[in-house]
Structure formats: C-alpha cells, structure tokens
VEXZAVO-43837 format. One record per residue: residue number from 1; x, y, z of N, C-alpha, C in turn. Coordinates in steps of 0.1 Angstrom, whole numbers. Example, Ala and Ser with C-alpha at 12.3 -4.5 7.8 and 13.67 -1.06 7.14 Angstrom:
VEXZAVO-43837
R   i   npx   npy   npz  capx  capy  capz   cpx   cpy   cpz
R   1   132   -57    78   123   -45    78   132   -33    78
R   2   128   -22    71   137   -11    71   129     0    79
//
This chain:
VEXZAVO-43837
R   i   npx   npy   npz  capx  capy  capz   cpx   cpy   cpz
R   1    70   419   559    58   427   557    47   421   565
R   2    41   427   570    30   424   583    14   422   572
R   3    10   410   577    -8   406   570   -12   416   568
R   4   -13   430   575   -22   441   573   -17   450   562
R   5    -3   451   565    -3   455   554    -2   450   537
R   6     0   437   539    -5   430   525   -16   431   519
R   7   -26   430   533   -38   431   523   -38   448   523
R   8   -33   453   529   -38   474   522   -30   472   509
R   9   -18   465   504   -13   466   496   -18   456   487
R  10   -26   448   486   -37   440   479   -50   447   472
R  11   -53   456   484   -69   460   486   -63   475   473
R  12   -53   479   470   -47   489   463   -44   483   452
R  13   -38   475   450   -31   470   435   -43   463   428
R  14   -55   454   432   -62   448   430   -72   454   418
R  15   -75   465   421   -86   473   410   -73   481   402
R  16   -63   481   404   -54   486   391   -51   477   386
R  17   -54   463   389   -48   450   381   -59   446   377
R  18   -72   446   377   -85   447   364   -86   460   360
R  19   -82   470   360   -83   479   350   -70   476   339
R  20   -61   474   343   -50   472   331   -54   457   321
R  21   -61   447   328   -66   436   326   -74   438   316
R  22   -87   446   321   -96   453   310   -95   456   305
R  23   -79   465   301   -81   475   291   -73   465   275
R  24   -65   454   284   -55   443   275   -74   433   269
R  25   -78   436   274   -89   423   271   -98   432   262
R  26  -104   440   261  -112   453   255  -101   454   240
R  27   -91   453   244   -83   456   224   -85   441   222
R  28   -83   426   227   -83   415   224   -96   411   218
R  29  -109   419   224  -121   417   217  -123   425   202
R  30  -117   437   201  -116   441   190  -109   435   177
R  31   -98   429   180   -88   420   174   -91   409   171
R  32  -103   398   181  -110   388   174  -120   394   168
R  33  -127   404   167  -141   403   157  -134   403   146
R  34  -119   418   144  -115   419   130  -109   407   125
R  35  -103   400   130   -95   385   124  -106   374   126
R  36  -115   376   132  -126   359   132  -136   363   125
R  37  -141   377   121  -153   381   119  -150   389   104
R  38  -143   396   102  -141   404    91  -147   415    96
R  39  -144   429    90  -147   440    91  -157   441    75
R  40  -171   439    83  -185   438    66  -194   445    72
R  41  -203   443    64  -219   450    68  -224   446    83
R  42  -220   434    84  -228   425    96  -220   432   109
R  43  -206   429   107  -201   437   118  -204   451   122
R  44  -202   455   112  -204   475   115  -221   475   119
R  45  -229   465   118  -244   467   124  -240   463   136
R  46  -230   456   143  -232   451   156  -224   461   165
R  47  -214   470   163  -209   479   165  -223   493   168
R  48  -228   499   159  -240   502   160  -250   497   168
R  49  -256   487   169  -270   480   180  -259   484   193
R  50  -248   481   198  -236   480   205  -241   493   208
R  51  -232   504   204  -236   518   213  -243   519   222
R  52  -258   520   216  -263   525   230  -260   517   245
R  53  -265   506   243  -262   499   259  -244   501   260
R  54  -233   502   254  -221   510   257  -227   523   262
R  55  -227   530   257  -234   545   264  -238   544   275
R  56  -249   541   280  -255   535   294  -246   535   302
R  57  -237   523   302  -228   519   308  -219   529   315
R  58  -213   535   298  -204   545   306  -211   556   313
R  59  -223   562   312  -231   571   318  -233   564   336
R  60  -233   552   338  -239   550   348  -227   547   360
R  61  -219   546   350  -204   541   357  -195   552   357
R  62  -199   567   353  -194   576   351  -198   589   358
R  63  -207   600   356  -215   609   364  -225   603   377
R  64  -230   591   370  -244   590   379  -233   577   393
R  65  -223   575   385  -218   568   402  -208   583   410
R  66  -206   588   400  -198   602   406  -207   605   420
R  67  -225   611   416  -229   614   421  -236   605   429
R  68  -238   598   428  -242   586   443  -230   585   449
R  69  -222   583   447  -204   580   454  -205   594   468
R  70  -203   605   457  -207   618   468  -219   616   475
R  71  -232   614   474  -244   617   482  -242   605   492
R  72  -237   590   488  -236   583   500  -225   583   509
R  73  -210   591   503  -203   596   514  -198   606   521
R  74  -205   617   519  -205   633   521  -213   628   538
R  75  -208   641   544  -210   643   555  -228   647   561
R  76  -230   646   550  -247   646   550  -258   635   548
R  77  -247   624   544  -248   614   541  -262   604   549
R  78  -273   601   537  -281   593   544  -276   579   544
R  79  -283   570   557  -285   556   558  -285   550   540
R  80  -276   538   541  -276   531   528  -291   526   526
R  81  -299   524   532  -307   514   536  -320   524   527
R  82  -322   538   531  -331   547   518  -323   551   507
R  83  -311   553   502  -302   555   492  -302   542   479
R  84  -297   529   487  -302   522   474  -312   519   470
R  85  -321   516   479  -331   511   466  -341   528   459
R  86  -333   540   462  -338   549   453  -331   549   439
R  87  -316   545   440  -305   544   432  -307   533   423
R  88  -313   518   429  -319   507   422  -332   511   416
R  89  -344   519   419  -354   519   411  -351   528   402
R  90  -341   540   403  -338   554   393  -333   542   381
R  91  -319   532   384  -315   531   373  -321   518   365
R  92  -335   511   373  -338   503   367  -347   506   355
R  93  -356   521   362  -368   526   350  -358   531   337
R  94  -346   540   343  -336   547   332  -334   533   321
R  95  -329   522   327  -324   514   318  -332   509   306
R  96  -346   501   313  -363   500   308  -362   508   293
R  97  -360   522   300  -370   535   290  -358   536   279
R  98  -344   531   284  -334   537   272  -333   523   263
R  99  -338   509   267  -341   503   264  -355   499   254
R 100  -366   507   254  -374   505   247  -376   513   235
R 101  -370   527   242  -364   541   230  -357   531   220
R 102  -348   525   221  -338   517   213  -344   509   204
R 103  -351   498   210  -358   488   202  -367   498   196
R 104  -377   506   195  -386   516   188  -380   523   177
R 105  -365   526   182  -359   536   173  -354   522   159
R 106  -349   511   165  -342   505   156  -355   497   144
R 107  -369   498   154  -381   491   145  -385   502   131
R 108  -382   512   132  -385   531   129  -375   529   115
R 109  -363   524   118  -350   530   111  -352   519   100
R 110  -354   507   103  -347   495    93  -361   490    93
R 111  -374   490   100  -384   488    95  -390   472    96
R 112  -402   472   102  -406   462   109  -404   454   100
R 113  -413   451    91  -418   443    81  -402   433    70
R 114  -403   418    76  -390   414    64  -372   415    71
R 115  -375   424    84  -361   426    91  -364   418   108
R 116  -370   406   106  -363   399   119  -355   398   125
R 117  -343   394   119  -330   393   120  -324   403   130
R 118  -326   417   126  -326   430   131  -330   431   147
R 119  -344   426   145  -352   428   160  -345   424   164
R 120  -342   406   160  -336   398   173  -324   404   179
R 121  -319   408   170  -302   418   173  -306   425   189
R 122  -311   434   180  -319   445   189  -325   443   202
R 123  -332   431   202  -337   427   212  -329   421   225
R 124  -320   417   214  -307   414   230  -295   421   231
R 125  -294   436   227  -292   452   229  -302   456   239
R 126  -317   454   240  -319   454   246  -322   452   258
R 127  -323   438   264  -315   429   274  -305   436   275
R 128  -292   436   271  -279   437   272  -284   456   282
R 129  -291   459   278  -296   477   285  -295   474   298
R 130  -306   466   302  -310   463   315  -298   459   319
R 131  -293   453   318  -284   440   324  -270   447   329
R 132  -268   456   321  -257   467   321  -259   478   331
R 133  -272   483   332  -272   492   342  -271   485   355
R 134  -276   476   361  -272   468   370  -259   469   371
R 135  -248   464   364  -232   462   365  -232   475   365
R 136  -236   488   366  -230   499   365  -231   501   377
R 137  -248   504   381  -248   506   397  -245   492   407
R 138  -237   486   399  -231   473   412  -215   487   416
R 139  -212   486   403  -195   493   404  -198   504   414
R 140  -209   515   409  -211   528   419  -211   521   434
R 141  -221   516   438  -221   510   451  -211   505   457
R 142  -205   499   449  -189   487   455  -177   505   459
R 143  -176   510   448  -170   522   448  -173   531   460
R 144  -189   532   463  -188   538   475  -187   532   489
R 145  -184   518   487  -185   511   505  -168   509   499
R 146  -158   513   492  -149   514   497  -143   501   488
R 147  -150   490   481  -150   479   476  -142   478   462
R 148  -133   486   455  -129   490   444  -125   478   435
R 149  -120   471   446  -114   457   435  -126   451   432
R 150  -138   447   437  -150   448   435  -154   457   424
R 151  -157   465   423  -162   475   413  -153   469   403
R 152  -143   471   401  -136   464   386  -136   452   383
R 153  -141   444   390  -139   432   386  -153   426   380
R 154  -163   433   382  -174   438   375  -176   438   356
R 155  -170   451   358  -164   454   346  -157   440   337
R 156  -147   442   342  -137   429   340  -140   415   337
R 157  -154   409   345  -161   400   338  -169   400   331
R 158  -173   414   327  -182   416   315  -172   415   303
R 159  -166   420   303  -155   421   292  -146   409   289
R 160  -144   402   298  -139   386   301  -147   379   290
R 161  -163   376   298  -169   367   290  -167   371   283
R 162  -176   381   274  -176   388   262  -167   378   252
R 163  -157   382   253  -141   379   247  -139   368   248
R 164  -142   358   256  -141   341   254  -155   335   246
R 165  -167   347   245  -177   338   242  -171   342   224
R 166  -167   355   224  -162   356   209  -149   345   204
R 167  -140   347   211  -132   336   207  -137   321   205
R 168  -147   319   209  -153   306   212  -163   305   194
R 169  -165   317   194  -176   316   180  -163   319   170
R 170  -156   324   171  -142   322   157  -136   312   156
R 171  -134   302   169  -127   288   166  -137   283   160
R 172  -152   281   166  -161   271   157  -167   280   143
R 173  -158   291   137  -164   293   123  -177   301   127
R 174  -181   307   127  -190   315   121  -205   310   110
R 175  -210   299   112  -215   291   109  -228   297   107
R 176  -237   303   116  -250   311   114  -247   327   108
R 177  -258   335   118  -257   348   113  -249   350   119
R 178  -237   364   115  -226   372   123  -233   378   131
R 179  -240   390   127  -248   398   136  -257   389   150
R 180  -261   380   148  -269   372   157  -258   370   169
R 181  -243   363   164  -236   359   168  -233   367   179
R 182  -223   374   170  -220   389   179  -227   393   190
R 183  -238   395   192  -251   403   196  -253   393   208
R 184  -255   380   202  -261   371   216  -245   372   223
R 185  -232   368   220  -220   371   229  -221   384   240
R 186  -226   394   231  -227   410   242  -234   404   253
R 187  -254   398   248  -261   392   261  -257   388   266
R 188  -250   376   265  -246   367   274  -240   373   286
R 189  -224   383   277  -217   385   286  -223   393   295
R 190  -236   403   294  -244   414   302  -249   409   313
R 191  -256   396   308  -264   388   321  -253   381   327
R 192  -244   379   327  -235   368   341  -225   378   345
R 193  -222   396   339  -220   404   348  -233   408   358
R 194  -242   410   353  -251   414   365  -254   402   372
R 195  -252   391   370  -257   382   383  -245   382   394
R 196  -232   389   388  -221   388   397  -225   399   404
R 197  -230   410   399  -237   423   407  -242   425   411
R 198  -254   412   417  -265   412   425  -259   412   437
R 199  -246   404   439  -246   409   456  -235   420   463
R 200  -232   430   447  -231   442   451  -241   453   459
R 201  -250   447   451  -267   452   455  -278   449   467
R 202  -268   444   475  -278   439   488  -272   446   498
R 203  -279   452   504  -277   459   513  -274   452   523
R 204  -262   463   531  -253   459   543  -256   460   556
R 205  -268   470   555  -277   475   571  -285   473   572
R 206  -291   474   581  -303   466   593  -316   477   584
R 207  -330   475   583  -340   482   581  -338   496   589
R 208  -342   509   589  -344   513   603  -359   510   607
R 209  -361   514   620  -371   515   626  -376   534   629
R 210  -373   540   622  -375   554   621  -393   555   615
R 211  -397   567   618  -409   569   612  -406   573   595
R 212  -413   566   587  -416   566   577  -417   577   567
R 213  -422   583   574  -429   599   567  -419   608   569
R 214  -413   606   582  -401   615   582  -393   612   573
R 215  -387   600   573  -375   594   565  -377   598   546
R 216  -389   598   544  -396   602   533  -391   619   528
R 217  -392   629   540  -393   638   538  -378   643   533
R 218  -371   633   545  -356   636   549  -346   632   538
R 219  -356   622   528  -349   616   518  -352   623   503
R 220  -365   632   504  -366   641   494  -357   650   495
R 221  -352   660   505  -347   668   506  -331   668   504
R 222  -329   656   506  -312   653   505  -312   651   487
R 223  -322   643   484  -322   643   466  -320   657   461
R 224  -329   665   462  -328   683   461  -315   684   459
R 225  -307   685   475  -299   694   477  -283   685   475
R 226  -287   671   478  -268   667   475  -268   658   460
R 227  -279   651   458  -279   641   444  -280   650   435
R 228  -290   657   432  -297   662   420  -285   671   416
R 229  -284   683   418  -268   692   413  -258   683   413
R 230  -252   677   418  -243   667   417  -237   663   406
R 231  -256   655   402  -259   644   387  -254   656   373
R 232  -260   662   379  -263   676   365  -250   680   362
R 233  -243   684   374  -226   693   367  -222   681   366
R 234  -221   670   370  -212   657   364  -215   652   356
R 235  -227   651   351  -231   651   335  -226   658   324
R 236  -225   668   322  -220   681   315  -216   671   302
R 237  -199   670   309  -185   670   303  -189   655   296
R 238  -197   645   304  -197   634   299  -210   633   285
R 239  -220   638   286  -229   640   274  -223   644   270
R 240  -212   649   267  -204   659   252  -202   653   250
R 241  -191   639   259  -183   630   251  -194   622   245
R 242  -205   616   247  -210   606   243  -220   612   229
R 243  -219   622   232  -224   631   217  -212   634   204
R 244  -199   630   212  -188   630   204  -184   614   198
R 245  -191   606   206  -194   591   199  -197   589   191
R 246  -208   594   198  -223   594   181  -220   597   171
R 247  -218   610   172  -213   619   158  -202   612   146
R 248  -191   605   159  -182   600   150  -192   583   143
R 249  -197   576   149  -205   566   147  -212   570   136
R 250  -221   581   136  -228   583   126  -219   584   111
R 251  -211   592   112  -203   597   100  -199   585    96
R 252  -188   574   104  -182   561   100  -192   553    94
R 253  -205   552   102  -218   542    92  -224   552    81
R 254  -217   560    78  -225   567    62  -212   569    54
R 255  -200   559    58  -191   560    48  -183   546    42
R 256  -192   537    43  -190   528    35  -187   513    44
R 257  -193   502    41  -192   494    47  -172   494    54
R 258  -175   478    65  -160   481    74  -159   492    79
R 259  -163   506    76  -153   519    80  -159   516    97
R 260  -169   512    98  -176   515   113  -163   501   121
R 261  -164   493   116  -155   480   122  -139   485   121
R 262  -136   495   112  -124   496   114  -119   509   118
R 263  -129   517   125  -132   530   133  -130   528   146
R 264  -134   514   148  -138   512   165  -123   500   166
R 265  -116   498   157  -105   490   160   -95   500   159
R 266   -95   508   152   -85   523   153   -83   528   162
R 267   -98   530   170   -96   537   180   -89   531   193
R 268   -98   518   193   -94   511   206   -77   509   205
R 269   -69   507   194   -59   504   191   -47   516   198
R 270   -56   523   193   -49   537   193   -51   545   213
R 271   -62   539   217   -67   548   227   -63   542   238
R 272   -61   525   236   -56   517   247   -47   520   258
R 273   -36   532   252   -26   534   261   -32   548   269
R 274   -39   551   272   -48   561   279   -54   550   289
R 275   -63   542   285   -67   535   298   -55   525   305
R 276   -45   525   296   -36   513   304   -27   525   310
R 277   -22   537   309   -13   540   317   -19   555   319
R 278   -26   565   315   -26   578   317   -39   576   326
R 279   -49   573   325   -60   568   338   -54   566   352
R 280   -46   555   352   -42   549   368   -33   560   372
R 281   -23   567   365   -11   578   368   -18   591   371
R 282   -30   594   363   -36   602   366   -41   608   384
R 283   -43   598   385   -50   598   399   -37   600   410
R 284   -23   593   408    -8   596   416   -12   604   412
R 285    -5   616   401    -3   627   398   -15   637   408
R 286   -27   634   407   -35   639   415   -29   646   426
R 287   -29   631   432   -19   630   451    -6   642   452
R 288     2   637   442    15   643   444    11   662   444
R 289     3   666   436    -2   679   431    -4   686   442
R 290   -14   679   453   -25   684   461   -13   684   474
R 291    -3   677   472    13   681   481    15   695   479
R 292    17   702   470    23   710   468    11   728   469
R 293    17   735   468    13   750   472    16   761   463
R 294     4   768   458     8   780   450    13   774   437
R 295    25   784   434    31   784   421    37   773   418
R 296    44   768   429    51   754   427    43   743   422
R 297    29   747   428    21   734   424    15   734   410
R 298     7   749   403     8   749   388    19   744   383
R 299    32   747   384    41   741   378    45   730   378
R 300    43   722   388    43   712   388    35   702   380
R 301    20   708   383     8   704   374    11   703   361
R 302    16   714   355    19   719   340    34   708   337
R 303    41   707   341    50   699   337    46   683   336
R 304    33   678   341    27   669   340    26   666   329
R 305    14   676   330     4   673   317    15   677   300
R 306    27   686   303    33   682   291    42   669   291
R 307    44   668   300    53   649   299    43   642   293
R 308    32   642   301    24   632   290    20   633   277
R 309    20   648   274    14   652   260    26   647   257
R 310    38   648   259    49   646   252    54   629   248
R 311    46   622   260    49   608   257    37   603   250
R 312    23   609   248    17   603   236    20   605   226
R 313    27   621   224    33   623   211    40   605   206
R 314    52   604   214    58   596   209    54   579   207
R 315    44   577   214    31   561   214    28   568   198
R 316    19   582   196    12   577   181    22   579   169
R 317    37   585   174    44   587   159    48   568   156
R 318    49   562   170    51   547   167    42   541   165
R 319    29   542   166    19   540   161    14   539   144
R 320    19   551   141    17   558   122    29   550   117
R 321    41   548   122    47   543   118    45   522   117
R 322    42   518   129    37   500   127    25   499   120
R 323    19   509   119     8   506   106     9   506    92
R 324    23   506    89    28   499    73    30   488    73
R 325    31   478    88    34   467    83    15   459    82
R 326     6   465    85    -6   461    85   -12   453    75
R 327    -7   457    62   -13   446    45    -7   435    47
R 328     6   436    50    17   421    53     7   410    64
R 329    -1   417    77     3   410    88   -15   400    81
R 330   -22   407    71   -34   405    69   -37   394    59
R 331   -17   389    53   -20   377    47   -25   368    54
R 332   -18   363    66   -17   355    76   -28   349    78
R 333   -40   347    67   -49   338    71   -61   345    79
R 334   -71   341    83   -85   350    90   -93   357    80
R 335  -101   366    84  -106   371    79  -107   384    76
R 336   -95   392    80   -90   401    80   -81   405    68
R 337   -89   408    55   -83   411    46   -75   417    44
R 338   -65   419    31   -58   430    29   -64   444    26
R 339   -74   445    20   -88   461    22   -86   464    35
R 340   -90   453    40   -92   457    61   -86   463    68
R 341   -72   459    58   -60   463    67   -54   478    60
R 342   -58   478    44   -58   493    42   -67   501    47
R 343   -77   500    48   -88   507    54   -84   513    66
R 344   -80   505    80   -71   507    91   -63   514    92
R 345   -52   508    83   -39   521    83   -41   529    81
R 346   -53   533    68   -56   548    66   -62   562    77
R 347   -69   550    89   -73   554   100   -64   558   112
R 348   -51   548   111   -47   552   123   -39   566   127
R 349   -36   573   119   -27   584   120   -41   590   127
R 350   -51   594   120   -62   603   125   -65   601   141
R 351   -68   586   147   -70   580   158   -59   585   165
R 352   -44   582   162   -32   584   170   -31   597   172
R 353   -35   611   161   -38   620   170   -48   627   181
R 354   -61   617   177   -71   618   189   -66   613   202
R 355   -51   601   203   -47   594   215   -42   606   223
R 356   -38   618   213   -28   628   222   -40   636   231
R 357   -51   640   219   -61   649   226   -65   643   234
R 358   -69   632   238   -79   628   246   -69   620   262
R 359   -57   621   256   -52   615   268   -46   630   281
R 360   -45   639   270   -39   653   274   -49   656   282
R 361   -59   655   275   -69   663   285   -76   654   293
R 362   -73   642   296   -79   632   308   -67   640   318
R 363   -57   637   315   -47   639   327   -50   660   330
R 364   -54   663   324   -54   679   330   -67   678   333
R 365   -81   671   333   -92   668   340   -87   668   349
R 366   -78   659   357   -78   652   370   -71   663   373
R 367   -59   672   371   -54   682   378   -60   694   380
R 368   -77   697   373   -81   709   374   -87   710   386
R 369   -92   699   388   -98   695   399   -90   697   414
R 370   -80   693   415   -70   696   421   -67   711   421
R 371   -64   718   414   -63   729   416   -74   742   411
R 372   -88   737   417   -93   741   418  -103   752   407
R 373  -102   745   396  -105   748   379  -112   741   375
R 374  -122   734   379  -134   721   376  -143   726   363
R 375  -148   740   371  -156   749   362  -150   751   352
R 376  -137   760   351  -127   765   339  -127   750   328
R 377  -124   741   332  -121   730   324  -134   723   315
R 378  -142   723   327  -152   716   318  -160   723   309
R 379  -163   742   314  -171   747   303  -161   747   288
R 380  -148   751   292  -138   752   280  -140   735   269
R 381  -140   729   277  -138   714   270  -154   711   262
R 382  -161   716   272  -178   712   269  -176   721   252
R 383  -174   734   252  -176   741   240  -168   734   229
R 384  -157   728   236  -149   725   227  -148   711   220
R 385  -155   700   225  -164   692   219  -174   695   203
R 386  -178   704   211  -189   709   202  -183   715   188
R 387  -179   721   191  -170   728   184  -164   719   171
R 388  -157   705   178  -147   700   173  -157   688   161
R 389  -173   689   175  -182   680   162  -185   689   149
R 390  -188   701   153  -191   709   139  -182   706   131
R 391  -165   706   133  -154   706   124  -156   689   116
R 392  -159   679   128  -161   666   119  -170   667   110
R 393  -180   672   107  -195   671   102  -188   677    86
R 394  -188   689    89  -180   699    79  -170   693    73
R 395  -158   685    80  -146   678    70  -151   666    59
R 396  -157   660    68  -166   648    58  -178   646    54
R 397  -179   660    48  -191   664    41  -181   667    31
R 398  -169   675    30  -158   678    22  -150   671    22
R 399  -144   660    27  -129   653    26  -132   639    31
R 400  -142   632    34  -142   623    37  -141   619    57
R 401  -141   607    57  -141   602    72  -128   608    81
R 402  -118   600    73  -104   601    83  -100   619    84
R 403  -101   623    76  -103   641    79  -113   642    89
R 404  -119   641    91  -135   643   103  -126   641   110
R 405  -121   625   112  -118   622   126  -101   630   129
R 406   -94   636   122   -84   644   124   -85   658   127
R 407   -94   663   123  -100   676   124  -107   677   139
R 408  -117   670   141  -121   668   159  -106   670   165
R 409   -99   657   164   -89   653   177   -82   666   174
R 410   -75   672   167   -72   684   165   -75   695   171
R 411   -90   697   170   -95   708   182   -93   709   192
R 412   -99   695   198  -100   689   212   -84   691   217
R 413   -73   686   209   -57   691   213   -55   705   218
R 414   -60   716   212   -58   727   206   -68   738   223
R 415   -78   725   225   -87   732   237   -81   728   249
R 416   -73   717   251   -65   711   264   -58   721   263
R 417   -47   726   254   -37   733   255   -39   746   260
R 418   -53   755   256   -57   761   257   -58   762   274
R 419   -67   751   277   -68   750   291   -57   749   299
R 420   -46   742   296   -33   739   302   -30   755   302
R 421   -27   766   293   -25   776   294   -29   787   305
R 422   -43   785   310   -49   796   315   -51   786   330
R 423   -49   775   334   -49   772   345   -34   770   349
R 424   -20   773   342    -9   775   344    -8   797   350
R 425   -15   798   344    -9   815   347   -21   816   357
R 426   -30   812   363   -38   814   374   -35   810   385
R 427   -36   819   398   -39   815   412   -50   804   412
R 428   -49   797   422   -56   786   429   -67   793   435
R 429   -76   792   433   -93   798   434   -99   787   443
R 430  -112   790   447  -119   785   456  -127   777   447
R 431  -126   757   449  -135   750   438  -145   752   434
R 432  -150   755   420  -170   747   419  -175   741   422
R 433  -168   729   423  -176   715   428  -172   716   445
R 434  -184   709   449  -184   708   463  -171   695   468
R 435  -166   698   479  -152   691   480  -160   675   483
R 436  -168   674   484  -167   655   485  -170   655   468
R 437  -176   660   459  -178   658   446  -162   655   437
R 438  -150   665   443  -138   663   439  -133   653   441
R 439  -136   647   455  -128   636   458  -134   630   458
R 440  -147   626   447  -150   612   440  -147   615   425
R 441  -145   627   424  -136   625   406  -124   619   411
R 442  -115   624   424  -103   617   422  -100   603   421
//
C-alpha cells in the first residue's frame, strides 16, 4: 500500500476511532459516578447543573456547525478570514448569555441566601458554558477545513479528562463535597478541551486587503441568505430533541432521589449502541443509497432501516434480560447499592425501548435526506416529539417515571415507522434543504 494512501485510509478511520472511543469512554464515566459516587441527592444535582452546558454543546456541535459547515463550503462561500471571527463572536456572546441565564436561574430556584455550595456548583457550569462552546465551534471549524479527526478528538478529550479526573476522585474516596467534586471534574475537563481548541480557531488565511465597507456589506448579505435559513431548519429537529431532555430530566428530578442518576446511567447504558454502531453505518448506508435509483433505492433504504430496527430489537431484549443479574453485581463492594441497582433494572426495559426509537429513526434521518424527504421527516418527527412529551407528562402524573419514559420511546417508535412508511411508497421528490445543507448532514 502506497504513503498516500495510508494516510487517506488514516485521515478516514481516525475520527471513527474517537467516536467509538467516545462513546466506550462516555458509558465508563457514567459507570464511575454510579460505583465511586452512589446514585444520592448530590449526584442527581450534578447531573442537573450538567444539562445545560450538555445542551450547548450538543446545539453547537449539532445545527449551528450544520450551518457554518454549509455557509463556509457552499459555492457562495465567503473568505474564512470574515466567517470566523463572526462565528467566534456569535458563539462567544450565545455562550456568556446561556451562561448567565443559568447561574440567575439556579440563584431564583434554590435561593441565594445559605446555598453556597450550589453557586459554587453552578459557577463552574458556568465556566464549563463558555469553555464548551469554544470545543463546539473548534469541531464546526475543524469539520469544515476538512480536519475530522480533529473535530473528534476534541470531543474525545473532553470526555477523556473528564473520566480520569473522575476516576482519580473515586480512588482517593470522596473526601469533600460530591457535588463540588463532580462539578470541578466537568471544569476542568471544559477548559483543557478548549485550550486544545484554540488552534482550531486560528485562522489559516492571509487578512484581505479588500475595502471594508464592501466586505461588510457582502458579509451581511451572505448571513441573510446562506447562514441564517440554514441555522433555523437545522434547528427544528434538534430543539425537540433537547426539549425531550428536559422534560425527561424534569420528571426523573421530581421522582425521587437516584432516579435522575439512574435515568442518565439507563440511558447511556442503553443508548450506547446507537453511537457506537448505528451513527458511523449510518453515514455508509447513506453512500451505498445515493448508488442506487428510483424504486430500487426506497427499497433498498427501507430494508435498512428494518435491519436495524430489527438488530436493536435484539441489543434491548439482551439488554432486559442482563439486567437481572444487576442486585448480584452491586454486592461487589462501591457504592453502588443494591436499591441502585433495583432502581436501574426497573429502568432499563423502558430505556431499551427508547434504544429502538431513537436508533430507528437516526438511521432513517440520514436516509431521508438522501432520498430527498428532509422536510417529510423532520416535520413528522418534530410533532412527534411533542406529542410523545405530552404522553410522558400524562403517564407520570398517572403511573410513575419508568411509564413516562416507555410511553415517549413508544411514540417516537410508532412516528419513525410511520415515516419509514410513507417515504417507502413515495417517488424521490426534489429536496428541502439546499444540496450543500444535505451534504453536511451527511
């Protein structure tokens, strides 16, 4: 094999070898909080302060690099040299304002006076804001000069530290506050991903020497017409989801201590096999799709997306089933009681059916797109979110948590299938999205 092509086959395997990395390191952090930390009050507060700067993240590493990805490599495409630092001051005020919202909201809720402790949390949540949108718009950037193993390795060191600074506070015991603990581990890990991101952030071209006023004009106008619509339809589908966080977040912290610590270890538990194999296949499957013509290619598409529904089926029935051995594994010492571990099992059937929804309809995202159903998909999915929150709100108001969270994934199933349906019996239509916007979803 020839240098050149080792490194194209480097420059390829590289960012799918920190995303599978990530996603093995992401359940290993969940796995030390529950065995070094216990699933208590302290925890399920740090899980909470947690969200929001999670949120960010995925928002900024999600729509808002969608749409920079497109505006800086579309054929309309301005100089990098006016693009970033509009992209750097947009996400530094965003981060600031969702940052101070936060700290205000968390002084509002739990109340100035007597809750130090809290602030301090809070206060390196929000650090951890700032510091995150940086690593977000490092990844967008790296993503758009073509730099991918870059972009994940981003990620990958935030999640790295993270996970050694935790493992590091469970060997030495737990000695101060949890919450403090926890909380400073997230900072840490936030600020030595963004210092890795600062020289994602430096631009690669020369100033121009163009007039000013023009460039000004030329740089409004392209905001208008290629960023701004962009941001908006690639937002949609993703504020659902992150309204479908919340909702479940909220419900889990108003049902009883641990439930929020063993909601977010359910899930991860459960959801893992979506980012470790239906994510990276998603994008082949893509390729192999956009081979194909007409009917052949629905059908092709549709036999996808049931192989996979058919192979998560079989990950969550093995799932429901290894979660009997869970009270046994919780003698074993830690702090991971035997409650923790009922509490858990009780969860995971509910989670293991959200792994089918949510993995069904990642992989039929990426083929609608392909076949030219962006629109069809997202408005169906967008309602169907909604939809599926009303159904959580309603179940555990009447039945408790783990019904909430069975009742959502249930919908959300029930709306892919739906969508699998009606983009199987349709001709191939002329896209929604503008074609460089598809081929930064892909």
């Amino acid at each position: 094999m020839t240098r050149a092509r080792m490194g194209g086959l480097a420059a390829m395997l590289l960012p799918l070898a920190f995303v599978l990395a990530s996603r093995i390191v992401g359940l290993g952090r969940e796995l030390i909080i529950s065995a070094g930390f216990g699933l208590s009050a302290a925890t399920d507060a740090f899980y909470q302060l947690s969200a929001i700067p999670t949120y960010l993240i995925t928002y900024v590493t999600g729509p808002f690099a969608t749409a920079y990805i497109v505006w800086a490599t579309g054929a309309r495409a301005l100089p990098e040299t006016r693009q970033l630092p509009i992209m750097r001051r947009w996400t530094a005020v965003a981060s600031v304002l969702v940052a101070s919202v936060f700290l205000v909201g968390v002084a509002v809720i739990t109340g100035v006076h007597g809750h130090a402790r809290d602030m301090i949390a809070a206060a390196m949540m929000a650090i951890a804001c700032v510091m995150l949108g940086r690593v977000g718009l490092g990844t967008a950037v790296s993503n758009a000069r073509g730099r991918f193993g870059r972009a994940q390795g981003l990620l990958f060191a935030n999640n790295l530290t993270f996970v050694l600074l935790l493992g590091l506070g469970a060997l030495l015991g737990p000695g101060g506050d949890v919450l403090l603990v926890l909380c400073g581990a997230f900072c840490v890990a936030s600020l030595v991903a963004a210092g890795f991101a600062q020289r994602a952030l430096l631009p690669q071209e020369a100033a121009e020497p163009a007039d000013p006023s023009a460039n000004a004009e030329a740089t409004r106008r392209s905001i208008r017409r290629d960023l701004l619509p962009n941001l908006l339809y690639a937002s949609v589908e993703t504020g659902a989801f992150l309204l479908t966080q919340s909702v479940v977040l909220v419900l889990a912290s108003s049902s009883g201590v641990g439930t929020t610590s063993a909601a977010s270890l359910a899930q991860r538990l459960c959801l893992t096999a979506n980012g470790l194999f239906v994510n990276p296949l998603s994008n082949m499957a893509m390729v192999h799709t956009s081979r194909r013509k007409g009917t052949d290619q629905r059908g092709y598409a549709t036999r996808i997306v049931l192989t996979t529904l058919a192979a998560l089926a079989a990950v969550a029935i093995l799932l429901v089933v290894a979660r009997r051995w869970l009270p046994e594994l919780a003698e074993h010492g830690g702090r991971f009681s035997r409650s923790n571990a009922e509490l858990l099992a009780a969860l995971i059937p509910a989670y293991a059916l959200w792994l089918v929804a949510q993995g069904t309809s990642l992989m039929l995202s990426r083929l609608s797109f392909t076949l030219g159903h962006a629109r069809l998909y997202t408005v169906l999915t967008t309602a169907g979110y909604l939809v599926a929150n009303l159904a959580r709100v309603l179940s555990w108001w009447k039945l408790g948590f783990v019904a909430a969270v069975a009742a959502g994934a249930a919908i959300e199933l029930a709306v892919a299938l739906a969508v699998l349906a009606l983009v199987a019996r349709h001709p191939r239509r002329q896209a929604s999205m503008p074609t460089e916007l598809q081929g930064a979803q892909a």
